[in-house]
C-alpha positions in Angstrom: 0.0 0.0 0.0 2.9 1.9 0.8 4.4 2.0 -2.8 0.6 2.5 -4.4 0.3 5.6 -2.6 3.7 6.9 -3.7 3.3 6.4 -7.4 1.7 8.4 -10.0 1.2 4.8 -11.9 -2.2 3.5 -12.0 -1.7 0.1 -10.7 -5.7 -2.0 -11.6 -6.6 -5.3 -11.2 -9.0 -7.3 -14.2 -11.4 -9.4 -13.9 -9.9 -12.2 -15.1 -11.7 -15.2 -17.4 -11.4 -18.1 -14.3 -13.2 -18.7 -10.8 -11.3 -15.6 -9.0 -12.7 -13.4 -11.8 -16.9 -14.2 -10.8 -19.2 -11.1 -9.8 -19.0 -12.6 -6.7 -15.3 -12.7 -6.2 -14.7 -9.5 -8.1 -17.3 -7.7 -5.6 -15.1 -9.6 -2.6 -12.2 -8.1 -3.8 -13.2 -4.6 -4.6 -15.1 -4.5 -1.3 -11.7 -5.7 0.5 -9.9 -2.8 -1.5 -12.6 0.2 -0.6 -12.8 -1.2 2.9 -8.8 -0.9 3.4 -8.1 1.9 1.4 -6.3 0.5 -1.3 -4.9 2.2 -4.3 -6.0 -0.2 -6.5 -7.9 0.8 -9.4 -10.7 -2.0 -11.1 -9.9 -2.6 -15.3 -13.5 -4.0 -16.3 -13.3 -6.4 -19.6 -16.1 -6.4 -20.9 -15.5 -9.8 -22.9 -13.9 -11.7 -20.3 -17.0 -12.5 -18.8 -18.7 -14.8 -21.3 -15.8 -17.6 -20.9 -17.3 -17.9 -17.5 -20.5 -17.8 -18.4 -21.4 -15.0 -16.5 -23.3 -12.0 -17.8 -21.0 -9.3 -18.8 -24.2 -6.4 -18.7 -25.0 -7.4 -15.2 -21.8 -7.0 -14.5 -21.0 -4.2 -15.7 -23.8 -2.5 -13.6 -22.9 -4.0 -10.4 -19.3 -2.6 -10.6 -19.6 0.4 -12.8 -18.9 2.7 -9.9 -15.4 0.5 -9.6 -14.1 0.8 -12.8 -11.2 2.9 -13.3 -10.1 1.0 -16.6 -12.7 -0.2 -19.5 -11.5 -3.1 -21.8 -14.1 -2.9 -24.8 -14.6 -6.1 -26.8 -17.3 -7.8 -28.7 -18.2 -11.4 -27.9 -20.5 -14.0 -30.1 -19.7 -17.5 -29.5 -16.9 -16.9 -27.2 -15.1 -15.5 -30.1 -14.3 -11.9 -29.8 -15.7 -9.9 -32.8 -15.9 -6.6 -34.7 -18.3 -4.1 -32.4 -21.9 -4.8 -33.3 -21.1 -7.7 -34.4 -21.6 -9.9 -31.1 -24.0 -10.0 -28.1 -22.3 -7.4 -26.2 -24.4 -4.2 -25.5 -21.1 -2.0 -25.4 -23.1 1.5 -26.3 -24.9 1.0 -23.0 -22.0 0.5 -21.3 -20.0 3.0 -22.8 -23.1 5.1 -22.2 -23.2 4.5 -18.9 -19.7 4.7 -17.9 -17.8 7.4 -16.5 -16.5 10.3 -18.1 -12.7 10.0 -17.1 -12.5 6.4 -17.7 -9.7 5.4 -20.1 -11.6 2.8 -23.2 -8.9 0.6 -24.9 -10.3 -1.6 -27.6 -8.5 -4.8 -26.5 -9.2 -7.2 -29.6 -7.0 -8.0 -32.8 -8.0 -5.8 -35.4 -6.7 -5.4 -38.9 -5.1 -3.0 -39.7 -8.0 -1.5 -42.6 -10.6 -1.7 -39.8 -8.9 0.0 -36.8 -10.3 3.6 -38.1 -13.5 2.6 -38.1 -13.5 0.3 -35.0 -12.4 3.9 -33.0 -14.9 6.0 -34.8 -17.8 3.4 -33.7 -16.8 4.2 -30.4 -15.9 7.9 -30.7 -19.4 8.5 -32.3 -21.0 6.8 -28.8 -18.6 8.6 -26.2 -19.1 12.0 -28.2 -23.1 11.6 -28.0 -23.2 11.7 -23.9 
């Protein structure tokens, strides 16, 4: 805690695609953090819920006041897709996610589609 508090790096933990990475761990853990007055910040992926079977949405709205990092991805199949091409309702989410919070598109994406993968997003983030 010691060295969080004494660095201007933003040190986050992410919810992570095994059993420590469940709503119900994830809420363990960031309830441990805020209790104890941890630096730590929270990088929601917004993807890495589906290969646990958990709902990403609901999620997303239980922690949203966590998140201090957003990893966007799009998820059909458990294969990660161009946006609005899977079942992930990302414009909500970006929609209902802080102003401040940093969005990396966290997917591979060739090169002739990055543009327009970061104007899908910038269209939604310039709209709130």
């Amino acid at each position: 805690n010691d060295i969080l508090n004494n660095t201007s790096v933003n040190v986050t933990i992410e919810n992570q695609p095994n059993d420590n990475g469940s709503l119900v761990e994830m809420k363990k853990a960031l309830n441990y953090l805020n209790d104890n007055h941890i630096k730590l910040g929270y990088t929601f992926d917004s993807g890495n819920w589906y290969w646990i079977n958990e709902n990403p949405h609901v999620a997303f709205d239980e922690l949203r006041e966590n998140i201090s990092v957003f990893h966007l991805k799009d998820i059909k199949s458990k294969n990660t897709m161009m946006l609005n091409n899977g079942d992930t309702d990302w414009r909500y989410m970006l929609n209902k996610l802080g102003e401040n919070i940093p969005v990396f598109l966290e997917y591979g994406i060739d090169e002739n589609k990055i543009i327009d993968e970061m104007k899908k997003v910038e269209d939604v983030l310039m709209k709130r």
